[in-house]
C-alpha positions as CSV (number, residue, x, y, z in Angstrom):
1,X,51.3,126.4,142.5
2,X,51.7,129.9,143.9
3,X,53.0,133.0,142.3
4,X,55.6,132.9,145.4
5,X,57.0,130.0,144.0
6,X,57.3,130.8,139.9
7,X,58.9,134.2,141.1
8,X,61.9,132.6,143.1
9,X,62.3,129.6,140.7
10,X,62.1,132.5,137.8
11,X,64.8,134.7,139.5
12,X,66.9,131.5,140.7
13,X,67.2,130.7,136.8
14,X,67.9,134.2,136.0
15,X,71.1,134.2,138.2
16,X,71.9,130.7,137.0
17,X,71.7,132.0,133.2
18,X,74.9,134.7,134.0
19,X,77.3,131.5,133.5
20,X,80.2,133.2,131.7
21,X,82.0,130.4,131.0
22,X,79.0,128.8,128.9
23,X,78.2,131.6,127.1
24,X,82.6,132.4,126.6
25,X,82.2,128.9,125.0
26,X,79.9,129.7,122.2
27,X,81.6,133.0,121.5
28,X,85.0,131.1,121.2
29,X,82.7,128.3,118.9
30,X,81.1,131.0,116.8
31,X,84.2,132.5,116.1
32,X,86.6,130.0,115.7
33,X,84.9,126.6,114.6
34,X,84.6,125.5,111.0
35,X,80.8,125.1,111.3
36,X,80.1,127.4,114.2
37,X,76.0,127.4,113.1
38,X,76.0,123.6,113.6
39,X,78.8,123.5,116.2
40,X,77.3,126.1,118.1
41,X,73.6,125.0,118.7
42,X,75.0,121.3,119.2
43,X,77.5,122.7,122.5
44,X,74.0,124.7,123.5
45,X,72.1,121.4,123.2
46,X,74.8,119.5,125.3
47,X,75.1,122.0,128.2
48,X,71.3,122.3,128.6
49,X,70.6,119.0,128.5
50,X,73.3,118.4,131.2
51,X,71.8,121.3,132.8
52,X,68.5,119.9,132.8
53,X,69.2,116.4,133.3
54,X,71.6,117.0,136.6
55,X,68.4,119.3,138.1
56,X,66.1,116.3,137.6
57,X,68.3,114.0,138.9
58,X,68.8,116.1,142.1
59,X,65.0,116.8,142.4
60,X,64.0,113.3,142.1
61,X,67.1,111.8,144.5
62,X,67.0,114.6,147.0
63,X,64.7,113.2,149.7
64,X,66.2,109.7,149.2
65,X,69.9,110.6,149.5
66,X,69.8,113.5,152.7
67,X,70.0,110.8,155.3
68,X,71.9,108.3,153.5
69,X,75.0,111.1,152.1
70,X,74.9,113.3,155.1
71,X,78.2,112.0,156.5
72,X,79.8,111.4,153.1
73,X,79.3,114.8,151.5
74,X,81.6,115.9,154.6
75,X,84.3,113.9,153.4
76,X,83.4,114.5,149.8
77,X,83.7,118.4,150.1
78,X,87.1,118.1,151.7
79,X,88.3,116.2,149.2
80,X,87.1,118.0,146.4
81,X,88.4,121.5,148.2
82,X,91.7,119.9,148.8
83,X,92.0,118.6,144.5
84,X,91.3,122.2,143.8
85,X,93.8,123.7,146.3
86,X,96.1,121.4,144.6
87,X,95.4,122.1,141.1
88,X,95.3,126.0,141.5
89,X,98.8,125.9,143.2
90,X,99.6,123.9,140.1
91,X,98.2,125.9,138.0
92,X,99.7,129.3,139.9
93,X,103.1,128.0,139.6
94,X,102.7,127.1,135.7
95,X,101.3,130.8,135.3
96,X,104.7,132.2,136.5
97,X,106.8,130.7,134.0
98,X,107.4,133.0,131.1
99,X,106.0,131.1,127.6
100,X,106.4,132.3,124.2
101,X,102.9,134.3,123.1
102,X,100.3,132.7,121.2
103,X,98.7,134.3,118.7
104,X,94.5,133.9,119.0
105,X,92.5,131.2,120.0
106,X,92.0,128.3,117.9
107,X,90.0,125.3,118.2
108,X,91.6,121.4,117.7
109,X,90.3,120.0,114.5
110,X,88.0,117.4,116.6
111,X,86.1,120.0,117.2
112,X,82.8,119.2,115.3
113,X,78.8,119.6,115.8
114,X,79.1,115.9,117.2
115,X,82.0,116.6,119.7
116,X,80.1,120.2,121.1
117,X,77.6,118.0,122.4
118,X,80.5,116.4,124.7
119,X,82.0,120.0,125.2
120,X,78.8,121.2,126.3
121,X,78.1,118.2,128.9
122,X,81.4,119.0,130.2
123,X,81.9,122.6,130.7
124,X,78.1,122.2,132.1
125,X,79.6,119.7,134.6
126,X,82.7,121.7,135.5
127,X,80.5,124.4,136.1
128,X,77.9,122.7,138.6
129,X,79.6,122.7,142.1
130,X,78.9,126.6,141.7
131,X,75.3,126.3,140.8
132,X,74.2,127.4,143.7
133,X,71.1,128.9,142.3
134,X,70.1,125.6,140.7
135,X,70.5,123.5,144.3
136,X,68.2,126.8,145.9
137,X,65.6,126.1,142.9
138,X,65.4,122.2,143.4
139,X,65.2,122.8,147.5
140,X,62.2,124.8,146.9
141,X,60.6,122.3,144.8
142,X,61.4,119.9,147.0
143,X,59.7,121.7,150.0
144,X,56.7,122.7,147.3
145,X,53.3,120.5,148.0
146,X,53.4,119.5,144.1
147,X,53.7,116.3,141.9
148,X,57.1,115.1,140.1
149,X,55.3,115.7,136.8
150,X,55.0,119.4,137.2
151,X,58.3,119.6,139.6
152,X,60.1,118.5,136.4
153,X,58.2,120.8,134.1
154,X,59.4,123.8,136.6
155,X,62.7,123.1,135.7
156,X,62.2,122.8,132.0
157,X,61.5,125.8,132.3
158,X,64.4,126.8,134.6
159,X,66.8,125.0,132.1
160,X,65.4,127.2,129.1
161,X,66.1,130.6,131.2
162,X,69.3,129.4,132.1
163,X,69.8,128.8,128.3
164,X,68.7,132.5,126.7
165,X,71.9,134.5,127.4
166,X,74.2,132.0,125.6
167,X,71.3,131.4,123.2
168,X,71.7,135.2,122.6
169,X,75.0,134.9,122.1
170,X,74.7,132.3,119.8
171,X,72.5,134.4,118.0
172,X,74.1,138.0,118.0
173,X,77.9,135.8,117.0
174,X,76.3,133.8,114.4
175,X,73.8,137.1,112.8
176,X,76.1,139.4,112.9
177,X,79.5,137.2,112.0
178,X,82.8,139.3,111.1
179,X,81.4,142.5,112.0
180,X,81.7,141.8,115.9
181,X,84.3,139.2,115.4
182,X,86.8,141.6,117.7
183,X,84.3,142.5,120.2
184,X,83.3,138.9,121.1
């Protein structure tokens, strides 16, 4: 394993770990949910795991799947850009109409340490066909001369970078509690 290697996987995850909408997640748990200690760590949990478990997945099926998908990932882009044309017209059109205001942001009562594992899977999900920097990490593993054993402890390691901002978040929300309740 060269030092060429750590450094790009090392500033791959680094990129990958600025996902707002992971880290918006917690701040909104921290700040809203009824146990946002238990809540919290539990959406963490979820989304890395999802994180971690996608990577593998792509690393170990990579090699197998480029022949046999090449054609249908064509098709399967188009689609997938023509469903979100769709739903952001949707949603343009249903931004214009005027609404009575809200006042803040409030969680459904489901919302629970058991459900935040689901929530975390999900937004980790929504947020994958922009992980570039995750598919740039698992092509270079790919192309590495190493083992599956230590391709998947790479991305461990990957997954836990990824995971420190919204782990600090989770931290600085849940330490510090009312006194940065307006600023998050």
């Amino acid at each position: 394993m060269d030092f060429g290697l750590l450094a790009s996987l090392a500033g791959l995850a680094v990129l990958d770990s600025l996902n707002t909408s992971t880290m918006l997640a917690v701040a909104v748990i921290v700040l809203t949910a009824r146990r946002p200690a238990a809540t919290g760590w539990s959406y963490l949990a979820g989304a890395v795991l999802a994180f971690y478990l996608v990577a593998a997945a792509l690393l170990l099926g990579a090699a197998a799947a480029e022949d046999a998908l090449a054609e249908f990932t064509m098709w399967a882009r188009r689609a997938i850009f023509a469903a979100l044309a769709l739903f952001l017209a949707w949603l343009g059109r249903r931004r214009l109409r005027t609404r009575p205001r809200r006042s803040a942001v409030r969680l459904p009562a489901w919302v629970n340490p058991w459900s935040a594992v689901g929530l975390g899977v999900l937004t980790t999900a929504s947020d994958l066909p922009s992980a570039f920097p995750l598919f740039f990490a698992v092509s270079r593993l790919v192309d590495a001369p190493l083992g599956t054993a230590q391709n998947l402890s790479l991305l461990a390691g990957y997954a836990v970078v990824y995971a420190l901002p919204t782990l600090g978040v989770l931290a600085a929300g849940l330490g510090l509690k009312d006194r940065q309740r307006d600023r998050l």
